[in-house]
N, C-alpha and C positions, 0 to 999 in steps of 0.2 A: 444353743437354744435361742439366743439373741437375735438370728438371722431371719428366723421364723415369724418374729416381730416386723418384718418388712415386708410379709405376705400377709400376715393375719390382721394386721391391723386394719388396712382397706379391703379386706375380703370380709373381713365384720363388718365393719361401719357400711360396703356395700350394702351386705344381707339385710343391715337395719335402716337403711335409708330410702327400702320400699314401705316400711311402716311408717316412717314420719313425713310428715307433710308441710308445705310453704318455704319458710325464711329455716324453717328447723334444720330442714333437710339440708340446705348452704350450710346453716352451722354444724351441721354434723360431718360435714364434707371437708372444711373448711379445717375442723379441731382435727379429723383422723387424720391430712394430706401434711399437718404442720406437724403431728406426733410424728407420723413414718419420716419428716426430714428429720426432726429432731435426732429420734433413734439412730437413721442411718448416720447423720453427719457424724453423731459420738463414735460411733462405731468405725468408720473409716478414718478418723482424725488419729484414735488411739490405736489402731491396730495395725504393728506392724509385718505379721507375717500372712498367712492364709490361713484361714478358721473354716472350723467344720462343726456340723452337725448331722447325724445319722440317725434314723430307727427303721424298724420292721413298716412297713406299708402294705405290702401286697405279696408275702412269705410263699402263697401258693404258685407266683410268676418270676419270685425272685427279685423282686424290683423294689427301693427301699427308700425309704423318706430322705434322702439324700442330697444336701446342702450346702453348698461351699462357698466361701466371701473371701476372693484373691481382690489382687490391686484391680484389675479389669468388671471383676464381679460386682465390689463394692462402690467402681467411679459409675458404671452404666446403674448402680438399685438407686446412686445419689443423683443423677442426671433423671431419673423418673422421680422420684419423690421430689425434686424441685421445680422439674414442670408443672407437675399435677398441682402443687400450692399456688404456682402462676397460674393457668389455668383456673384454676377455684375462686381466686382475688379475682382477674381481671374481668372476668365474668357475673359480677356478685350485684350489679342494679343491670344485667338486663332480664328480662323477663324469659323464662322456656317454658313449653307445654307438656305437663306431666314431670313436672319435677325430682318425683321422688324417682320415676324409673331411671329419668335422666344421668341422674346424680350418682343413682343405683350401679348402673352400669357402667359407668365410668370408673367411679371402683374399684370395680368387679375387673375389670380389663387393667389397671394398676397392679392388683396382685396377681393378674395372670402375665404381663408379662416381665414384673418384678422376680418371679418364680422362675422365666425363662434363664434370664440372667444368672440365678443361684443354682442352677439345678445341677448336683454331679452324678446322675441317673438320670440315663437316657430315655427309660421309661416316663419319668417323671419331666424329664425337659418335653419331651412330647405332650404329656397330660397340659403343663401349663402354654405349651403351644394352642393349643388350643384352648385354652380357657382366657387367651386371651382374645383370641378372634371372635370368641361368640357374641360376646356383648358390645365389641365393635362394630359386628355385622350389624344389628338390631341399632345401634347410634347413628349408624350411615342410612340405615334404610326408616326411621322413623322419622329422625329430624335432620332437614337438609332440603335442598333446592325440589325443583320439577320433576328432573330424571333420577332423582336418588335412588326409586326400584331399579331400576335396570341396569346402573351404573354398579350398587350395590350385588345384585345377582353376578355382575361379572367379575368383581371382584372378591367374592367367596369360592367359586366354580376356578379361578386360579389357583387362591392358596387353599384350599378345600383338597384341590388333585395333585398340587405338591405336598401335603402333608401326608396324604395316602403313599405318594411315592415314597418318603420320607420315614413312615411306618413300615413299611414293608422292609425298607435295607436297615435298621433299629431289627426287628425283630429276626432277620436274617444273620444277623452278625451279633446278637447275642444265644444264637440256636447254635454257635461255632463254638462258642465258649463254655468252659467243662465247670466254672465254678459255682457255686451256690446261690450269689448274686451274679449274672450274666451282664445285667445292665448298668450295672458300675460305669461311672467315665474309666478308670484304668483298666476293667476286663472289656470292656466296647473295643480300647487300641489296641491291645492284645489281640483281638476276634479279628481287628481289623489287618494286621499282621500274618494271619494265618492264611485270609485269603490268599488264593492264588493269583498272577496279574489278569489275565480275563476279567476273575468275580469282581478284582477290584477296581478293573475300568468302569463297568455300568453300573458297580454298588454308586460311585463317587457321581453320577449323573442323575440316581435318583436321590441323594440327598443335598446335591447342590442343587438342580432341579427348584426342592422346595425353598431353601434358602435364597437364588437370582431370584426368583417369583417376591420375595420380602423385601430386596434390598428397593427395590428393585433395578438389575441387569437387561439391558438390551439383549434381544427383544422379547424379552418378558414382564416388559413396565409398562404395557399400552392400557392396564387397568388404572395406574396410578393417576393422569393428569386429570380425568372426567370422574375419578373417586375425590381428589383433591376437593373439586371445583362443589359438586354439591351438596360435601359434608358440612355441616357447622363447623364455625373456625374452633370450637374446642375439639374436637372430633376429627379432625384435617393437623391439630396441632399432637393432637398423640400418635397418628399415623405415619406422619413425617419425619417427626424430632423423635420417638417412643419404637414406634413396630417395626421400620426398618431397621432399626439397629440391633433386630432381635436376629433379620437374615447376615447380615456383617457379622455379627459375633457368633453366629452358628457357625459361618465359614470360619473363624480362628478357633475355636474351642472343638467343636463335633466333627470338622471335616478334614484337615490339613494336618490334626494329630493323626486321628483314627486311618488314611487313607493318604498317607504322604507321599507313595510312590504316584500312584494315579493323581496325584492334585499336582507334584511336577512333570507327570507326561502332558497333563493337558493346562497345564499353566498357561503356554503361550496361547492357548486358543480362546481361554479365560480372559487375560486380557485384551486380546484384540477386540473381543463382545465387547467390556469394559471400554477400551479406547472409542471405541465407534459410538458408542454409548454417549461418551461425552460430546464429542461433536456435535452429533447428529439433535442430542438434546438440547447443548446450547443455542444450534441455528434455530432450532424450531420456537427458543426460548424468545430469540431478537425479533420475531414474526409475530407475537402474541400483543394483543391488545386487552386480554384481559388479565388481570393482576397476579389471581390465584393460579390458573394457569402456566403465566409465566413464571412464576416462584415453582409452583410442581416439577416445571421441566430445570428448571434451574438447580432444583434438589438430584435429581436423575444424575446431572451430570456431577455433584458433589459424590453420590453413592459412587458412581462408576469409577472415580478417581481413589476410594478408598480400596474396591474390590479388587485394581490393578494394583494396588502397594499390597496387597495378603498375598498377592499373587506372584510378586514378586521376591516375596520371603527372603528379606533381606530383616537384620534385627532393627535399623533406622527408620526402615517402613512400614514395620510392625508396630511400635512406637509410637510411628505419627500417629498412626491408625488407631490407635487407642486414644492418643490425646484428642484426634480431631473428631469419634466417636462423639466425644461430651462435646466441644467446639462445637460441630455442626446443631446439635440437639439444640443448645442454648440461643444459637442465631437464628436458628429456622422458627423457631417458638416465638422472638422478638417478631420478627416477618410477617409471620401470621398475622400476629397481633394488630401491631401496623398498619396491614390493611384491612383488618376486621372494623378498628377503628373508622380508617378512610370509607369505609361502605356504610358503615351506619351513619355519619356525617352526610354523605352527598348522595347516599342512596344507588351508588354503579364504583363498577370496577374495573369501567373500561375507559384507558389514559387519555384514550380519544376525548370524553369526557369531562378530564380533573387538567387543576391548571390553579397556580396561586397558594397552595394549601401554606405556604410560606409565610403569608400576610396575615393570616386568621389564625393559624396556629402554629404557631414557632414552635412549641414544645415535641407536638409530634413529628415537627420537621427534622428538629434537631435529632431525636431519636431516629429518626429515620434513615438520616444520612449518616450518623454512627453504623448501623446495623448492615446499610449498603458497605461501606467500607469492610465490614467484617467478612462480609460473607463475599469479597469479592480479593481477602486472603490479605490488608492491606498492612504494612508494619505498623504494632503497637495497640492492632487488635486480634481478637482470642484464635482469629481464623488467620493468623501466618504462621504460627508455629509451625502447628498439625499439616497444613499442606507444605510447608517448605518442606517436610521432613516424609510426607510422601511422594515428592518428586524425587528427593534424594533416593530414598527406598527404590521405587521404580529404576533409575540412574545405573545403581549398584547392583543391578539383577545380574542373574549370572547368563539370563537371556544374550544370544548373541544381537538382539534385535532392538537392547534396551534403549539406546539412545532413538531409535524413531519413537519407541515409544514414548518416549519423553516431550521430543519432540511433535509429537503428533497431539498430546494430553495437555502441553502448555500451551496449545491451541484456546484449551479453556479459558488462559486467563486472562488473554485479550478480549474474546469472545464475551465472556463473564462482566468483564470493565463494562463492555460494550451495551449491551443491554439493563443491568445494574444502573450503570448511571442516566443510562437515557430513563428509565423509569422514573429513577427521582426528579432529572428534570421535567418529566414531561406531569410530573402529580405536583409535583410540589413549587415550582418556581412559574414562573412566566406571569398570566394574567389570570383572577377566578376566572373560569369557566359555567360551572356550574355552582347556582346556590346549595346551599347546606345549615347548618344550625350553628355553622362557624364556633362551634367549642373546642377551646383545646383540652388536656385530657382531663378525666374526670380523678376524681381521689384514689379510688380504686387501682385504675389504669394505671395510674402513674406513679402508684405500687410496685405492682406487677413489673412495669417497664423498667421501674429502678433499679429491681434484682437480676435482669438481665445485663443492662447497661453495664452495672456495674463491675458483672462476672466479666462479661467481651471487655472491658478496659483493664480491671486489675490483671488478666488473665492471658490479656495481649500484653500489657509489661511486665510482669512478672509471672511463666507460666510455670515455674520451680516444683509448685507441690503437685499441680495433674502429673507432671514430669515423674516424680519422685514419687507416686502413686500407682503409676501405671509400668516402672519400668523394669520390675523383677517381674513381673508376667509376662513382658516381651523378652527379656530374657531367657524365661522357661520356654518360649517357643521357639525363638532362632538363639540357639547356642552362640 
């Protein structure tokens, strides 16, 4: 019943936070985002097996309130209830228009796809698939830059026609199934077993289909960089670090169980999208002159590097993959941040720009260039574990191809260095360029900033308990 408390509680405080108005509405946001960490943190700190919870939902489709908290369930419900409290802090002296919907909705997208994460009905993982897009859609397309309509429309009309896809092989493959609950996770892999190999080639393309569209996979990420760019940074920081990791864990959970023949026929062609992926997104990443942008494509090529370790179904890669789930979350969040900061200071996000930030504001610097190091995999922060342990995975494939792959993917992390640090130098060192209000962070911020910092360093030296959290689930998945 406890797990429930991880959906309901920002699914309320949502629903009530269209009636309250002003500084309320932050504190109502602010008290439900700090209860869901609380909850979840007790909950995955004591629990050492996998928990359930069950009842009737919808008897006349078969489909049942169905809820499950493994090591992978409980680290991605505690990786959303810790952004969203960042998120809420870092946020709290600027001003937004319409607050309560704002607030509302954000929420509302918390327990939808906190719900993704727990769901063991495929019925119900679908429902909260979609509950939590909606109020996403409406935060992209209300507040945010110029193009936000149109950037917004194309990024609905993707995962909008992957979930249709998505829908169709869910209710196909529990139409196979003879039991009373059809959409059970373990009568789903059964139904998925039954198929013959034909059903189970193009069942496995309409539901990964939906899931590349979320991670997002090349070349199905063309909605990501121009969504990035004209979201609000709270809004860009759930999309990033939150909703993609809803298509990663679809592919480990919904697809590779239920559909395992077909996810190793077409493995290698998986990752080669994945491989190209990285490439192709890091070069376009050292080209960019705008901040957000280049962090969007920089994220592309971080997803594409997880989607070729699932793919490679190895247990070291699975592993990673789950540890560097949380890792990526936690640094892409700081990142944001960072440069939400840097834009409300100097007003532009293009490096062409910025120069100096070093002299006026140490503090963001220093966080800054922590954060670069992270996310560019360096030892003794939270991002070398996870990736060391997806190259190994990739490494160990049983692929006759594995080592170009390797080779071809560790492209990244030169690439990665490459632009990474030419950002930091080209924002933060050399001469001001442009005036600003030269503050460094405010009380709030450097909050917010604290609880990541401090996750990326304890977390790169001692990464023992994600380890020991995540690793009987990788387990259950590669023997």
């Amino acid at each position: 019943m406890i797990l429930l408390l991880f959906i309901l509680i920002p699914f309320l405080a949502g629903c009530l936070s269209f009636i309250f108005k002003g500084d309320a509405v932050k504190s109502l946001a602010l008290i439900s985002t700090i209860a869901t960490l609380a909850v979840t943190g007790y909950v995955t700190a004591t629990t050492a097996d996998a928990i359930y919870f069950s009842m009737q939902w919808l008897p006349v489709l078969g489909a049942e309130l169905n809820v499950m908290g493994d090591g992978m369930s409980l680290m991605l419900s505690l990786l959303v209830a810790l952004v969203m409290v960042v998120i809420v802090i870092s946020n709290w002296n600027k001003p937004v228009e319409k607050t309560s919907a704002y607030y509302g909705l954000m929420l509302l997208s918390q327990a939808g796809i906190t719900g993704v994460f727990l769901a063991n009905d495929a019925l119900l993982f679908y429902f909260f698939w979609e509950l939590a897009l909606i109020p996403v859609y409406f935060l992209c397309s209300q507040w945010g830059g110029e193009k936000r309509i149109k950037v917004t429309f194309k990024f609905f009309v993707y995962t909008f026609v992957g979930s249709l896809m998505m829908l169709s092989a869910i209710i196909l493959l529990a139409s196979k199934s003879p039991a009373a609950n059809p959409y059970a996770w373990s009568n789903i892999v059964l139904a998925g077993s039954m198929l013959s190999p034909i059903e189970q080639q193009w069942v496995f393309w309409l539901i990964f289909l939906a899931f590349a569209v979320k991670m997002p996979v090349f070349p199905f990420h063309t909605w990501q960089p121009d969504t990035y760019e004209q979201s609000s940074t709270p809004v860009t920081i759930i999309l990033s670090a939150l909703m993609v990791k809803m298509g990663i864990f679809g592919v480990v959970r919904w697809l590779l169980p239920v559909l395992p023949d077909a996810a190793t026929f077409w493995s290698d062609t998986v990752i080669i999208l994945s491989v190209i992926g990285i490439v192709y997104a890091s070069l376009l990443a050292i080209v960019q002159t705008d901040l957000k942008k280049l962090v969007a494509y920089m994220s592309i090529a971080h997803m594409g590097l997880m989607c070729a370790a699932a793919f490679a179904y190895t247990q070291v890669g699975m592993h990673g993959l789950m540890v560097q789930m949380f890792n990526h979350g936690i640094n892409i969040t700081g990142m944001w941040l960072i440069i939400s900061m840097i834009e409300n200071r100097y007003g532009t996000r293009d490096m062409r720009q910025l120069g100096g930030m070093a002299t006026v504001a140490p503090h963001i610097t220093i966080a800054f260039v922590i954060l670069a190091f992270s996310n560019i995999a360096l030892p003794l922060t939270s991002g070398f574990v996870g990736e060391f342990m997806l190259f190994n995975g990739i490494f160990q494939s049983q692929s006759p191809y594995n080592i170009t792959y390797v080779v071809i993917a560790g492209l990244s992390i030169i690439l990665g260095a490459y632009y990474v640090l030419n950002m930091v130098l080209k924002t933060a060192f050399g001469h001001v360029v442009v005036a600003g209000n030269n503050k460094d962070m405010t009380l709030n911020e450097s909050i917010a900033m604290a609880l990541i910092i401090a996750l990326v360093l304890f977390l790169g030296v001692y990464p023992k308990p994600l380890l020991d959290l995540t690793q009987s689930a990788a387990m259950m998945m590669i023997p």
